[in-house]
C-alpha positions in Angstrom: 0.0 0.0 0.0 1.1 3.8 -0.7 -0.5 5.9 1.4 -1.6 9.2 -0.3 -4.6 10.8 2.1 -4.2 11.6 5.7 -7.5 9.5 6.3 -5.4 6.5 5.0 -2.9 7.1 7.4 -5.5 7.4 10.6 -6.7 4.0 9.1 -3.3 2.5 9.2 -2.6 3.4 12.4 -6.1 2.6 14.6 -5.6 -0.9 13.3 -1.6 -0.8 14.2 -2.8 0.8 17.5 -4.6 -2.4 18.2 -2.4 -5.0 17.1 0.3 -3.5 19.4 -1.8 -3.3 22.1 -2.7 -6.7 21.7 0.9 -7.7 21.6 1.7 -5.9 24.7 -1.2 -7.2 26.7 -0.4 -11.0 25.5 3.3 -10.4 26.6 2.0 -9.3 30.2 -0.5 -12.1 30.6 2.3 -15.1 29.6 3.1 -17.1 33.0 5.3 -20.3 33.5 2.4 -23.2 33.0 -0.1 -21.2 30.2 -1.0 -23.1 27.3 -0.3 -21.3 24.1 -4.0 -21.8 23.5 -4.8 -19.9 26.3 -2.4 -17.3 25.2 -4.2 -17.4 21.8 -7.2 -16.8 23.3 -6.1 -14.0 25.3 -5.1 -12.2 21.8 -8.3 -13.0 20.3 -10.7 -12.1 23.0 -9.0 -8.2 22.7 -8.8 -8.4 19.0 -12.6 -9.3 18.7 -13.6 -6.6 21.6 -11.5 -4.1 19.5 -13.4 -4.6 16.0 -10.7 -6.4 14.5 -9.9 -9.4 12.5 -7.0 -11.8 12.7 -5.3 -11.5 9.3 -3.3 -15.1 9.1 -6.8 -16.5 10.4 -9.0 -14.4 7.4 -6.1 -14.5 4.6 -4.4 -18.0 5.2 -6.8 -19.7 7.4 -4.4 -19.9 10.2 -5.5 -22.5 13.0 -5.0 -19.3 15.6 -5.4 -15.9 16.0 -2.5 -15.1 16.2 1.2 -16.9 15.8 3.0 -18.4 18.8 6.5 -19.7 18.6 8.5 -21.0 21.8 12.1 -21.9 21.7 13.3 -24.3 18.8 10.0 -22.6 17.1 10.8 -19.6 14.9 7.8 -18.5 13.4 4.3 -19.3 12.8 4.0 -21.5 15.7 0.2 -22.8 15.9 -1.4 -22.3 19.5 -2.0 -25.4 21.2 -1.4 -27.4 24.0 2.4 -26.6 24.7 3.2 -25.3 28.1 5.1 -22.7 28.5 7.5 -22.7 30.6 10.0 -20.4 32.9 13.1 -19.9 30.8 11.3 -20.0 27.7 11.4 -17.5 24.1 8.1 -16.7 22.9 7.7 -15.5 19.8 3.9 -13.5 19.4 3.3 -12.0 15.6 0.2 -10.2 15.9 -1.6 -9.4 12.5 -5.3 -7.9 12.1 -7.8 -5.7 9.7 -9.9 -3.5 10.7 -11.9 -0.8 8.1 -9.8 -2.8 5.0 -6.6 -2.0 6.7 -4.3 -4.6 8.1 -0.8 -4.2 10.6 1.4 -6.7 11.1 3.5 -6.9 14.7 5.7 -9.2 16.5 8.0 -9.4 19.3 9.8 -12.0 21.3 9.6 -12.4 25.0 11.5 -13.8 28.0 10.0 -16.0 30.0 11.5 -15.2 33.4 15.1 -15.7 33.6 17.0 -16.6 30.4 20.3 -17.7 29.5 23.2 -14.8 29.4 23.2 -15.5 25.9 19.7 -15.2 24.9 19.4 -12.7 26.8 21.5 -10.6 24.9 20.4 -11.9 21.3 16.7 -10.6 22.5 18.2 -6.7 23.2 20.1 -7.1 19.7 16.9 -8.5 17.8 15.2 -5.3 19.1 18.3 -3.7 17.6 18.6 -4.9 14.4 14.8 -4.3 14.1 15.7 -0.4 15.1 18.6 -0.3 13.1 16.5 -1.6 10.0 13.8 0.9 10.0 16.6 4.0 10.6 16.9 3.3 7.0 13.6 3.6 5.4 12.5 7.1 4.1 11.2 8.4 0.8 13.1 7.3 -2.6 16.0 5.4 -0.4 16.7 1.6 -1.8 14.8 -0.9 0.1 18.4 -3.0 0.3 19.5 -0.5 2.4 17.4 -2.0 4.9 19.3 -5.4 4.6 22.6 -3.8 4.1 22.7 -2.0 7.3 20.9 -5.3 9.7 23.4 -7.2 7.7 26.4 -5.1 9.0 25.2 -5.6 12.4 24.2 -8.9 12.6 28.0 -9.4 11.4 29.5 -7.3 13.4 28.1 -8.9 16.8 28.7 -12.2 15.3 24.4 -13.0 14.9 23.3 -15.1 11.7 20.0 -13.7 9.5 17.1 -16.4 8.2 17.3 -15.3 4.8 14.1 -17.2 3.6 11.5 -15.2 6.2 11.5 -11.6 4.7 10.0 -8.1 5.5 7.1 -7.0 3.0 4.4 -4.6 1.8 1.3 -4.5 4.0 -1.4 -1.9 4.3 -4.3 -3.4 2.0 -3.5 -7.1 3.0 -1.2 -9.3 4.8 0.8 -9.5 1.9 1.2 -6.9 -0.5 3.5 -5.2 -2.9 6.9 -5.0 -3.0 6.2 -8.5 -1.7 9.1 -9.9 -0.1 11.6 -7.2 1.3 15.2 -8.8 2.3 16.4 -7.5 5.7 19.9 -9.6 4.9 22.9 -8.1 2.1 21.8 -8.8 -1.6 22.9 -7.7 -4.9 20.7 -6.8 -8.1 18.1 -4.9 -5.5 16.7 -2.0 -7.7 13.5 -1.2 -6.0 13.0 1.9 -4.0 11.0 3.0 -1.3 8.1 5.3 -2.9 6.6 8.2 -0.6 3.9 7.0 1.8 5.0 3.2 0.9 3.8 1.0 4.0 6.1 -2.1 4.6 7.2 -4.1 7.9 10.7 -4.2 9.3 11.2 -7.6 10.8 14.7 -9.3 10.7 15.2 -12.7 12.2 18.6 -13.1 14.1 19.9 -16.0 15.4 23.0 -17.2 16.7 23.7 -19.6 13.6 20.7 -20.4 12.1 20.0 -19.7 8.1 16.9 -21.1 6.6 13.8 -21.9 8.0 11.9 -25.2 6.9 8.5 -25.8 7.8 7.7 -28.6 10.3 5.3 -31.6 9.9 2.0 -29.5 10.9 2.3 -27.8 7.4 2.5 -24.2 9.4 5.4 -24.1 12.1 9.1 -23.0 11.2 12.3 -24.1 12.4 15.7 -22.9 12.0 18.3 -25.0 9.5 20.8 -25.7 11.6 18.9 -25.5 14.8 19.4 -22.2 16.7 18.1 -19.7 19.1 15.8 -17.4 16.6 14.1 -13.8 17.3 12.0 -11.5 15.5 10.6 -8.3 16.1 8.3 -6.3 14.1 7.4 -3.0 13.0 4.9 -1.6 10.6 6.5 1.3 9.4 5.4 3.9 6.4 8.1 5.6 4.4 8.3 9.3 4.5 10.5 12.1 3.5 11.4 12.5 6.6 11.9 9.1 8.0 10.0 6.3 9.2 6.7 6.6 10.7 5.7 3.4 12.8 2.3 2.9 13.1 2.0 0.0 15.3 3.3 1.5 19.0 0.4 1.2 21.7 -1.8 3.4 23.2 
């Protein structure tokens, strides 16, 4: 989506207003012995009282309202009855609609006490999320967003999954430019239009490269196996930076 009225804009962010509020709530509500159902349920109870719709649920027919990954899970993770448990990653992606316009947001959380080390890869996932969406503005080259993660995740010694890309949002889940790399390529020729709305959503891991999709036909898991994290924005492209429209309130 490029947004060209103010009215699109208000849009964009009341339905990115709920999603993060639905993240945030969900991350205060996780305890040591919660199903990831029950988490589920959480999300969808605030998403239904707020008007909205999930988006994997409505586009993909996603067994969940929203995504739950925990540990060796990286992404898509179906709510069920896994417990979690203290010392646990959880991954939450929270994507709705409301009015025809859909945000996408994600975050992942400590459980308690983590390891040293995962500890730290969760303050630089934030980072590289940050880091990403410092380089989106008007008529810049959307690989600048992968060039500058891609320094960092280097330079701290992090891997990227470089098959679970940023994209286009606004008008659906999915949208144009489609698949945004937030790793290095070459041959990237696309630029970032005024008022284009995209996520920022890098997935750094401390060796992992590819994800491949586990037996339920929805689930991701990291080739090699490593700790993953993600965090997401839903940003729109201006001339004077990034606008992110999915911050609570």
């Amino acid at each position: 989506m490029t947004i060209t009225h103010e009215d699109e804009l208000d849009g964009l962010k009341a339905i990115g207003r709920i999603v993060a509020n639905t993240l945030q709530a969900m991350g205060r509500a996780m305890e040591p012995g919660m199903t990831t159902a029950e988490l589920d349920g959480i999300g969808r109870g605030l998403l239904d009282r707020a008007g909205a719709v999930s988006a994997p649920q409505s586009t993909y027919g996603f067994p969940g309202a929203t995504c739950i990954s925990v540990n060796e899970e990286i992404a898509h993770g179906v709510p069920g009855g896994r417990v979690i448990r203290r010392g646990d990653l959880v991954n939450i992606d929270v994507s709705a609609s409301k009015d025809g316009y859909f945000a996408d947001t994600g975050a992942t959380f400590r459980v308690g006490r983590v390891h040293p080390g995962l500890d730290r890869l969760c303050r630089d996932g934030r980072r590289a999320m940050q880091v990403g969406i410092a380089q989106v503005r008007s008529d810049r080259p959307l690989s600048a967003i992968g060039t500058a993660i891609g320094r960092f995740a280097a330079d701290r010694g992090y891997t990227l999954i470089r098959n679970l890309a940023s994209h286009g949002v606004g008008r659906a889940l999915h949208e144009y430019p489609e698949e945004i790399a937030t790793w290095p390529v070459r041959g990237e020729r696309r630029r970032m239009a005024r008022g284009l709305v995209l996520t920022v959503e890098p997935f750094l891991s401390t060796g992992g490269h590819w994800a491949r999709q586990g037996g339920d036909g929805w689930t991701l898991y990291s080739e090699p196996g490593a700790p993953v994290v993600q965090y997401e924005h839903t940003v729109v492209a201006t001339d004077r930076g990034a606008v992110v429209v999915t911050l609570p309130g």
